[in-house]
C-alpha positions as CSV (number, residue, x, y, z in Angstrom):
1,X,9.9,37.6,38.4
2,X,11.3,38.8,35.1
3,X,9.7,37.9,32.4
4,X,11.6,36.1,29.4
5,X,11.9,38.1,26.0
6,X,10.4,34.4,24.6
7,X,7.7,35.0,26.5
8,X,7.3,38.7,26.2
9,X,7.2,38.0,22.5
10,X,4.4,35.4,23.0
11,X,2.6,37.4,25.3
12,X,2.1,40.5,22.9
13,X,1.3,38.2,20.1
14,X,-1.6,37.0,21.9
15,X,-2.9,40.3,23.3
16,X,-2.5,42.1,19.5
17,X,-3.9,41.1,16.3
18,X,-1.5,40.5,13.2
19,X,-0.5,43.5,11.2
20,X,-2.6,41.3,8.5
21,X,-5.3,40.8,10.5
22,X,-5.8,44.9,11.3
23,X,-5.9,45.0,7.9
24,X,-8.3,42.5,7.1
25,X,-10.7,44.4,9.7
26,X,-9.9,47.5,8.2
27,X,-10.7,46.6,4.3
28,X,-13.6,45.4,4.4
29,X,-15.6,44.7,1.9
30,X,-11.8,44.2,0.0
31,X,-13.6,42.8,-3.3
32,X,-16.9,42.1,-4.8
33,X,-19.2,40.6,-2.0
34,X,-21.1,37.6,-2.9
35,X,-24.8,36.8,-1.6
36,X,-26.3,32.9,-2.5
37,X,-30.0,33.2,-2.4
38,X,-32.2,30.4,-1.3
39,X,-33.6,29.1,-4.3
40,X,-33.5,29.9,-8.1
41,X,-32.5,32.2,-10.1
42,X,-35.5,34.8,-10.6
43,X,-37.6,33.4,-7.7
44,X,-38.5,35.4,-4.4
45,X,-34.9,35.4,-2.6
46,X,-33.1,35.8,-5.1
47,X,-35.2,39.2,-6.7
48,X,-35.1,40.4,-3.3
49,X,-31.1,39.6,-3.0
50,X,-31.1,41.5,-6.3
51,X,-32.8,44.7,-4.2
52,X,-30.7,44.5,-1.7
53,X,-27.1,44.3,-3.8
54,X,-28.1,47.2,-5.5
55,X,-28.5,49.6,-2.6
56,X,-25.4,47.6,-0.9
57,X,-22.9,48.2,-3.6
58,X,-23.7,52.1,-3.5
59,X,-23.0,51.9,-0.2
60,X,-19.5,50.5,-0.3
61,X,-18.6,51.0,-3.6
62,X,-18.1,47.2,-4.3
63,X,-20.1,45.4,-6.3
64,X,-23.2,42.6,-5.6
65,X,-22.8,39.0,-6.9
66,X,-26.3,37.1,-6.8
67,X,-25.3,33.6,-7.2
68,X,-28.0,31.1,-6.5
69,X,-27.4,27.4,-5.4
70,X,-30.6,25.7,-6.0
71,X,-31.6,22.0,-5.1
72,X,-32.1,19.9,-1.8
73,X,-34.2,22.1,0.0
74,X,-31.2,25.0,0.1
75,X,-28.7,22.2,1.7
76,X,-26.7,22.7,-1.3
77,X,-26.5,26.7,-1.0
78,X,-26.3,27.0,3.4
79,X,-23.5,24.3,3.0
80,X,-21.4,26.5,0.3
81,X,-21.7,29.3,3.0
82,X,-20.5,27.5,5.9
83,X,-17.7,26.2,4.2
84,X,-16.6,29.7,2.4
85,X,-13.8,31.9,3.9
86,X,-15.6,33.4,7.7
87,X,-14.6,37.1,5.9
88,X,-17.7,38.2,5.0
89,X,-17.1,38.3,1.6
90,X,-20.1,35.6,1.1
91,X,-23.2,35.7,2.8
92,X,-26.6,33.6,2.6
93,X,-30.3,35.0,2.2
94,X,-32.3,32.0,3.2
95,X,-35.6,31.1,4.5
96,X,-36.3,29.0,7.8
97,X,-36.1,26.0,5.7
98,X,-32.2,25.8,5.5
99,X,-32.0,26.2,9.8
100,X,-35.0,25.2,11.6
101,X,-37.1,22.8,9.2
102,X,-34.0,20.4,8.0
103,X,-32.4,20.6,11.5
104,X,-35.1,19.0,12.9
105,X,-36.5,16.9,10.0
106,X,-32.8,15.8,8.8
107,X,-30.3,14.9,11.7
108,X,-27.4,14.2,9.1
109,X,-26.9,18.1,7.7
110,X,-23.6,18.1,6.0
111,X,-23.3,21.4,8.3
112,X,-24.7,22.7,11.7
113,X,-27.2,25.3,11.2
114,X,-26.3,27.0,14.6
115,X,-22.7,26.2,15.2
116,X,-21.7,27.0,11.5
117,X,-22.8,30.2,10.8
118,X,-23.3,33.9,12.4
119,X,-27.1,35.4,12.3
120,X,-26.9,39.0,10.8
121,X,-30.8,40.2,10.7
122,X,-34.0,38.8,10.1
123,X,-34.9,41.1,6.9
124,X,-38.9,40.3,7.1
125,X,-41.5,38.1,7.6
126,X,-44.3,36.0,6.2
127,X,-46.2,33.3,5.3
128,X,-47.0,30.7,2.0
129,X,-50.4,31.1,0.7
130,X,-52.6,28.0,-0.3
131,X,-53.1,28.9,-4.2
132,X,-55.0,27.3,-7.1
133,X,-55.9,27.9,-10.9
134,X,-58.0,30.8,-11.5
135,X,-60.9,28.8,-12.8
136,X,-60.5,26.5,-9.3
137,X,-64.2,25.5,-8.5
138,X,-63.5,26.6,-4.8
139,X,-62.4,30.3,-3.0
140,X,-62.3,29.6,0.1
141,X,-60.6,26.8,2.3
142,X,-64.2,25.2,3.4
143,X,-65.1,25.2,-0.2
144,X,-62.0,23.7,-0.9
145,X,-62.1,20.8,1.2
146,X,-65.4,20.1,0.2
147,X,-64.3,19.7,-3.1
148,X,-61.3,17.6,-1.8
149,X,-63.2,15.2,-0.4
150,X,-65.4,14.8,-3.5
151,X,-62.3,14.5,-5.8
152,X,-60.7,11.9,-3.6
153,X,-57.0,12.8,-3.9
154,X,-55.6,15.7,-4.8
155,X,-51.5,17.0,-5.7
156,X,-50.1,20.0,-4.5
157,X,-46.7,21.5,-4.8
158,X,-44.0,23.6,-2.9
159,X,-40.2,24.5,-3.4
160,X,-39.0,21.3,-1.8
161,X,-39.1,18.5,1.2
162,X,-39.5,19.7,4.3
163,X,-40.5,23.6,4.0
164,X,-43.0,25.1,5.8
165,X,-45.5,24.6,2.9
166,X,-44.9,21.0,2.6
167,X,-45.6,20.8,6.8
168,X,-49.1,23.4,6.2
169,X,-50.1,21.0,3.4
170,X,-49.9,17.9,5.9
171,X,-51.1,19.8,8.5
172,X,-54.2,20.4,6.3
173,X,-54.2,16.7,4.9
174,X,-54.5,15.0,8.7
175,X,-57.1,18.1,10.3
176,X,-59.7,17.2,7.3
177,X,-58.9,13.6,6.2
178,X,-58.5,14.5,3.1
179,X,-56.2,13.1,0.4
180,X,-53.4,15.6,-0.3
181,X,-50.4,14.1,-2.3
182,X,-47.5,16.4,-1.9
183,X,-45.1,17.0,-4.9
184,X,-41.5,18.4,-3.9
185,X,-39.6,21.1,-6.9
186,X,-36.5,22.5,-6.7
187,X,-38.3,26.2,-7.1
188,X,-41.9,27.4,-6.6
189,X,-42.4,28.2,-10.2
190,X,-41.8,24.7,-11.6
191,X,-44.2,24.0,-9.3
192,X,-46.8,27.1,-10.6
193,X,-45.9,25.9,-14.4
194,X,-47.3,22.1,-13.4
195,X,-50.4,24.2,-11.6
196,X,-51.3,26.0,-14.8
197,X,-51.0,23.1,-16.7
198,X,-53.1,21.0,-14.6
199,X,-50.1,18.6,-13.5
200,X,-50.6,19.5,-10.2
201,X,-54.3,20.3,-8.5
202,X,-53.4,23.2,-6.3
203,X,-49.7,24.6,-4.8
204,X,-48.5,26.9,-2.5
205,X,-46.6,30.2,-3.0
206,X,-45.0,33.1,-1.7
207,X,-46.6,36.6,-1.0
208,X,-45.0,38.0,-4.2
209,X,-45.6,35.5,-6.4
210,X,-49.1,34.6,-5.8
211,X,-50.0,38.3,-6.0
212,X,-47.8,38.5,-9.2
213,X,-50.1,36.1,-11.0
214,X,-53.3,36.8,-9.4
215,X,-53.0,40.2,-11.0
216,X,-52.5,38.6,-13.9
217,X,-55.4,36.6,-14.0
218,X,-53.9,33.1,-13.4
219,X,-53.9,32.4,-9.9
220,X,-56.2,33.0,-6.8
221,X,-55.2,32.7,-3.2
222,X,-57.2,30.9,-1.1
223,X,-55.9,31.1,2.1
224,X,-53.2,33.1,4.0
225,X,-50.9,31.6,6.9
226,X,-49.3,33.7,9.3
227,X,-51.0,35.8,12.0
228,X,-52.2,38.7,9.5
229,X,-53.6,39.3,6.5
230,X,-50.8,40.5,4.0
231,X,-51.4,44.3,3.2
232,X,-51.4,43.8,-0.3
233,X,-54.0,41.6,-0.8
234,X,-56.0,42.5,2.2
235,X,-59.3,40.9,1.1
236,X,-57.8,37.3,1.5
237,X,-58.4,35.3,5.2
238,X,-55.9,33.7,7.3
239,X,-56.3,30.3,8.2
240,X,-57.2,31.0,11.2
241,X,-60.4,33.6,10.4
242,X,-61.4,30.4,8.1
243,X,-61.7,28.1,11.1
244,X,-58.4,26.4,10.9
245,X,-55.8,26.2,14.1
246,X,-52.1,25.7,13.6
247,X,-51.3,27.6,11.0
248,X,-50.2,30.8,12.1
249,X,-46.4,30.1,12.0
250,X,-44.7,33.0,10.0
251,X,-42.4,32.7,7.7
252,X,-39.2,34.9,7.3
253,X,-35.9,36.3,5.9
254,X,-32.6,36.0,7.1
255,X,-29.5,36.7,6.2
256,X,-26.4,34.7,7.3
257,X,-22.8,35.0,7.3
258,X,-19.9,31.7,8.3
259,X,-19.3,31.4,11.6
260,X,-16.0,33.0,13.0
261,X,-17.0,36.7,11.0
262,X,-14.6,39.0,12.8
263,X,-16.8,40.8,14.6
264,X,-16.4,44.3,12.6
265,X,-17.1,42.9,9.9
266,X,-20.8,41.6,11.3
267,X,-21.5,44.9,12.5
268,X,-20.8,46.8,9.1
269,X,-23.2,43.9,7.4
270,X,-25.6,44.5,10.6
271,X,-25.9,48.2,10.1
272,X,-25.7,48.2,6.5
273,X,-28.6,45.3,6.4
274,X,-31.1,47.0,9.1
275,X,-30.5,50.3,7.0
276,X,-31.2,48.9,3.6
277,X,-34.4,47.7,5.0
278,X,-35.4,50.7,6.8
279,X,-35.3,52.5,3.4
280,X,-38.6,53.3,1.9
281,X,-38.2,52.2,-1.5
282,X,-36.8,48.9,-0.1
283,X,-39.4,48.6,2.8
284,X,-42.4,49.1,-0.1
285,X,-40.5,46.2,-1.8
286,X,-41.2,44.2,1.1
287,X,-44.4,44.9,1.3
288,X,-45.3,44.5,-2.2
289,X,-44.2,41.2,-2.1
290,X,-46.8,40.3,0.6
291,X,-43.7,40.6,3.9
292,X,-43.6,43.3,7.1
293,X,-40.2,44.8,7.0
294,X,-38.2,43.6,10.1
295,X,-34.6,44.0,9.8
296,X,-33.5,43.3,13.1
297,X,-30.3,42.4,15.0
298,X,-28.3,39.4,15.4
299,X,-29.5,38.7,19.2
300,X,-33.3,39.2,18.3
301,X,-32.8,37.3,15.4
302,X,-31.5,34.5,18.0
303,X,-34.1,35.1,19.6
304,X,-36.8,34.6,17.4
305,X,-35.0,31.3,16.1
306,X,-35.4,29.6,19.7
307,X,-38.8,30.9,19.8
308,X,-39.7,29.3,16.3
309,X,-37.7,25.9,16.9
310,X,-39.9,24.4,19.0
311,X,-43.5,25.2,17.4
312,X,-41.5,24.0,14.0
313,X,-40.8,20.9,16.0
314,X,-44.8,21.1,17.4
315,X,-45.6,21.2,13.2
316,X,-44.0,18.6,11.9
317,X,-45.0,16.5,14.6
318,X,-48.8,17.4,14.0
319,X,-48.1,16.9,10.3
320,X,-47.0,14.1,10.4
321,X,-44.0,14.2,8.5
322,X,-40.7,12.3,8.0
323,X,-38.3,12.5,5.6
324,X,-36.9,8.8,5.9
């Protein structure tokens, strides 16, 4: 049966893209590219989003726009990236906070971490270290809970409600019955400001930070989560080699674009991503700041997220916590 020109028309419309469309695809990146970093200006992600734009916008001669969106435990900034243009023009660099932690600790996200957005690689991973004033009478975690329990209470702090700090800390409160008040900040150095200035009784921080002031006499770390010991700081224990189970969840670095990416546009991030990271200068980076180098793709980072759903869901069910 002959088809209709009505149809014909319809038919090829379907099977072909838009003239517009091609050249979407075929521009890309069009204009300056814009990455929102989990947390403030100057912290961890964003001085590594800084790393990362550099070497970027040599690659495709367009240039880097850092813009954090701090507050609520990174709702504010993973909500701006589900709701921007699906072009790949803005992308997030998060930590598991914004996609595994409030999924499961707050049902009412004003987005869905899974259906709103398209995984591009896991950059690296790593964990929050358990840190304290210099002059802290303790060095170790069984010296610090003794020292706990003497005191009575004690405050710590972490970079907001929710994160994988906050669960270690409650984790730690119910395995030794001690009395560990937890202090939510929008960043980890508001928190580190109230630690130096005895606010706050001990905090935790990331790889780069707390090696970044132990080096500069302020801090020490007493105890590393994770499965390893981080490479710059190799003379610091794991929770686990100081007796302690149930820490050994690592952290990590991903970067995501909006759902509904065209798919070229995902595998020029992809490739440009997992080459960044495979750079030496950028993989020493890394390192320095206490993470292993990953970069991998958007299945295994899938992957890894189903994996680490459930022993999230295991944590803050052992710790206890709720954010109602």
């Amino acid at each position: 049966m002959p088809i209709s020109r009505r149809k014909f028309t319809a038919l090829a419309g379907a099977a072909l893209p838009s003239f517009g469309a091609l050249a979407q695809q075929a521009a890309f990146p069009s204009r300056p590219v814009r990455v929102v970093p989990f947390g403030t200006a100057g912290g961890p992600i964003d001085t590594l989003a800084r790393v990362y734009g550099e070497k970027l916008s040599a690659r495709w001669g367009q240039p880097i726009v850092v813009e954090p969106k701090p507050g609520a435990s990174g709702i504010i900034a993973a909500d701006f990236v589900a709701k921007a243009a699906p072009d790949g023009h803005t992308v997030l660099m998060t930590l598991p906070l914004t996609h595994v932690n409030n999924a499961i600790l707050q049902p009412k996200l004003p987005y869905d971490p899974v259906r709103d957005f398209q995984p591009l690689s896991m950059l690296a991973t790593g964990g929050p270290m358990l840190v304290a004033r210099a002059n802290a009478p303790y060095s170790t975690l069984a010296e610090f809970i003794d020292f706990a329990k003497k005191k009575g209470r004690m405050t710590y702090g972490t970079w907001g409600n929710g994160s994988t700090a906050h669960l270690f800390g409650e984790l730690l409160k119910r395995q030794t019955g001690t009395e560990l008040v937890h202090v939510a900040y929008k960043a980890e150095a508001a928190a580190h400001n109230d630690l130096f200035g005895e606010a706050l009784d001990f905090a935790w921080a990331n790889p780069s930070t707390a090696r970044s002031h132990t080096q500069g006499g302020k801090m020490k770390v007493i105890g590393i989560t994770g499965t390893s010991r981080v490479q710059t700081m190799p003379g610091v224990p794991t929770f686990k080699e100081q007796g302690f189970n149930g820490f050994d969840i690592d952290s990590w670095i991903g970067v995501y674009a909006p759902a509904k990416t065209p798919q070229n546009v995902v595998d020029a991030w992809v490739t440009a991503l997992r080459e960044v990271t495979a750079m030496p200068d950028v993989s020493a980076r890394l390192t320095a700041f206490g993470f292993e180098p990953l970069g991998n793709t958007p299945v295994q980072f899938v992957e890894r997220y189903r994996q680490d759903y459930p022993r999230m869901a295991e944590l803050i069910k052992a710790a206890g916590v709720t954010l109602e």
